[in-house]
VMD Tcl script that draws the C-alpha trace (Angstrom):
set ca {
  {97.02 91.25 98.73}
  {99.63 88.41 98.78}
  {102.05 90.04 96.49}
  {104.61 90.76 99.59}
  {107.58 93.24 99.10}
  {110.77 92.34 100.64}
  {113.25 95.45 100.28}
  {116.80 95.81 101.52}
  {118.65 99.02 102.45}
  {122.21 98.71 104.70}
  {121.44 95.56 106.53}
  {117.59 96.70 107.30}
  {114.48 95.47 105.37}
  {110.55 96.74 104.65}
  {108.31 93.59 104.58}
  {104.37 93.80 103.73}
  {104.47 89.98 104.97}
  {102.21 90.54 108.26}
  {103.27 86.63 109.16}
  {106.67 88.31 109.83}
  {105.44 91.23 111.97}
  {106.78 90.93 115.86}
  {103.11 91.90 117.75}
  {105.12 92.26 120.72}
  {106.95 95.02 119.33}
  {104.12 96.86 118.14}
  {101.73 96.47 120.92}
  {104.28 97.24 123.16}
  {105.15 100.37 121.50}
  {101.41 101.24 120.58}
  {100.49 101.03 124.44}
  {103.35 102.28 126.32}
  {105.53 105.06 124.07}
  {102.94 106.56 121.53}
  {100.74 109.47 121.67}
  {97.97 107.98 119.64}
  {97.13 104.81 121.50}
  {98.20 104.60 124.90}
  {96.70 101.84 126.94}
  {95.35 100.12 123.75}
  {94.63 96.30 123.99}
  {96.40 94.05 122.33}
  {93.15 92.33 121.00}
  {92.62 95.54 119.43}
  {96.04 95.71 118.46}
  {96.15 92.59 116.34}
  {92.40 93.16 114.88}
  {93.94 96.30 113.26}
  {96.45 94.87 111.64}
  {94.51 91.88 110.16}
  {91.73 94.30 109.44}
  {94.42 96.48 107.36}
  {95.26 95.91 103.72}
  {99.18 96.86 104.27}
  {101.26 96.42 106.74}
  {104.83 97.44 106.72}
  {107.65 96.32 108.89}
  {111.13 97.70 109.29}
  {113.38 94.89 110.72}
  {117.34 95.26 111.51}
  {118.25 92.13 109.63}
  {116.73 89.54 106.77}
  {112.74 88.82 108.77}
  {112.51 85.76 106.38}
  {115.92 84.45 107.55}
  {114.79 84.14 111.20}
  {117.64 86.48 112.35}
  {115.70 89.78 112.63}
  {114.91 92.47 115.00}
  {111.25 94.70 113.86}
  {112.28 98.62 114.47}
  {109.59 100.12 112.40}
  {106.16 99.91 111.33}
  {103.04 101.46 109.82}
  {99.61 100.46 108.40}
  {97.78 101.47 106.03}
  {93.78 101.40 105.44}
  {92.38 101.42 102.01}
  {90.45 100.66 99.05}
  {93.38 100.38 96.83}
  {91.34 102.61 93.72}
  {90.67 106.09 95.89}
  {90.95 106.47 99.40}
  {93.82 105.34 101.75}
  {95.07 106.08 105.53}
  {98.07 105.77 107.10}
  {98.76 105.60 110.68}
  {100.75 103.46 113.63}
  {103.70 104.97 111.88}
  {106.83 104.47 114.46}
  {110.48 103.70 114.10}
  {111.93 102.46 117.32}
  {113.51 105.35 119.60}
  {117.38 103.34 118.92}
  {116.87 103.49 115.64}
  {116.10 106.82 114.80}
  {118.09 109.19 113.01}
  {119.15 106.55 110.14}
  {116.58 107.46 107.43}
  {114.82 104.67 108.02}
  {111.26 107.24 108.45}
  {112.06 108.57 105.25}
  {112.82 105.00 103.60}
  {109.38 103.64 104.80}
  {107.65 106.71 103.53}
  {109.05 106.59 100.31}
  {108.07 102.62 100.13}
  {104.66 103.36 101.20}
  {103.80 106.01 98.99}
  {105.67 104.49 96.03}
  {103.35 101.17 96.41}
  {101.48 100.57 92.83}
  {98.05 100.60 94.34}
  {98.75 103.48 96.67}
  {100.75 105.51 94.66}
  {97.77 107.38 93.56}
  {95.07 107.34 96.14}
  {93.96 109.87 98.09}
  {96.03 109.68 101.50}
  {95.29 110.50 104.64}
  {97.06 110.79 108.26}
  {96.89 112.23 111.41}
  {99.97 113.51 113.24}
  {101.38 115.81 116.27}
  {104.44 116.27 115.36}
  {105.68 114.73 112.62}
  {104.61 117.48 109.64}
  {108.08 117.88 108.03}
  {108.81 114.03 107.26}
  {105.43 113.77 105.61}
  {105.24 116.97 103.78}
  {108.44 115.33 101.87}
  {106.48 112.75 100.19}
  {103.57 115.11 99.02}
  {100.96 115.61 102.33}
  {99.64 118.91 103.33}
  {96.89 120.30 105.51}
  {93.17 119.36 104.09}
  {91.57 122.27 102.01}
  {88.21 123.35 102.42}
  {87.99 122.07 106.43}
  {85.00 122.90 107.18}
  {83.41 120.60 104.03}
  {85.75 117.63 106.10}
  {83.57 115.42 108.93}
  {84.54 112.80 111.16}
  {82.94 110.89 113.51}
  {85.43 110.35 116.76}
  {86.53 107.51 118.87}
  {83.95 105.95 121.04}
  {86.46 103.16 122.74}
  {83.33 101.37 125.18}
  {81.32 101.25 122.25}
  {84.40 99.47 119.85}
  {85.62 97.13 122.56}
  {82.31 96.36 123.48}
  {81.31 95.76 119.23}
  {84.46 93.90 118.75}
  {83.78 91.04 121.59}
  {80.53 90.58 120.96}
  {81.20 90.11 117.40}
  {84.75 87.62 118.27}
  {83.23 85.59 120.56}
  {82.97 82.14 120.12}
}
mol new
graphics top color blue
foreach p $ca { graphics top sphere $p radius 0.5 }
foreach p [lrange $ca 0 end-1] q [lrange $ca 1 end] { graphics top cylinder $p $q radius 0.2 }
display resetview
């Protein structure tokens, strides 16, 4: 995907362009404030974004002007055709309150090869803001399966796999 979107909204922009993406920000974030992924590497960190199709970033400022600050951002995983996931959704603490959840969400799920797929997401406490833009709880749970984390066996897969 190299069709980036650049959107402004009040002086902050959405940017798929993962060159413009602050890593600090989000690793930072990722390991220290979030529920999800405390303690997370940053190796790990930057694999999942490479390894995603979409990235988004929410920047206080024009990113491709050099005069930006990132605030926000989310992933998302998918084929583009049926099946997509969203997570590492965050909006810095500062900047919440400003619609700027709600603005991402409506970018994400308005994307052309999103806007259709079936989209999943895992979240604590966030239910309200995503119920707005058309997710509810699975049906038929107990048909659903996952397989969960093993983190020894992923860090130990991705650096054998990196090295060299």
């Amino acid at each position: 995907m190299n069709d980036h979107i650049l959107l402004e909204n009040n002086g902050f922009y959405i940017s798929t362009d993962k060159r413009l993406l602050d890593i600090d920000v989000i690793y930072n974030y990722l390991t220290n404030e979030s529920y999800w992924l405390k303690g997370v590497t940053r190796v790990l960190v930057e694999a999942s974004i490479d390894n995603s199709v979409l990235c988004y970033g929410i920047y206080e400022g024009n990113p491709t002007s050099g005069a930006a600050r990132q605030v926000g951002f989310a992933r998302v995983v998918s084929d583009l055709v049926r099946h997509s996931w969203l997570g590492d959704v965050f909006v810095l603490p500062d900047y919440r309150g400003r619609g700027l959840s709600k603005w991402l969400m409506s970018v994400i799920v308005e994307h052309p090869n999103l806007k259709g797929t079936n989209f999943h997401l895992a979240t604590k406490d966030a239910h309200s803001l995503y119920e707005q833009f058309g997710f509810k709880p699975l049906d038929s749970i107990e048909k659903r399966m996952a397989r969960p984390h093993d983190w020894d066996a992923i860090h130990a897969g991705y650096n054998s796999v990196n090295k060299g």
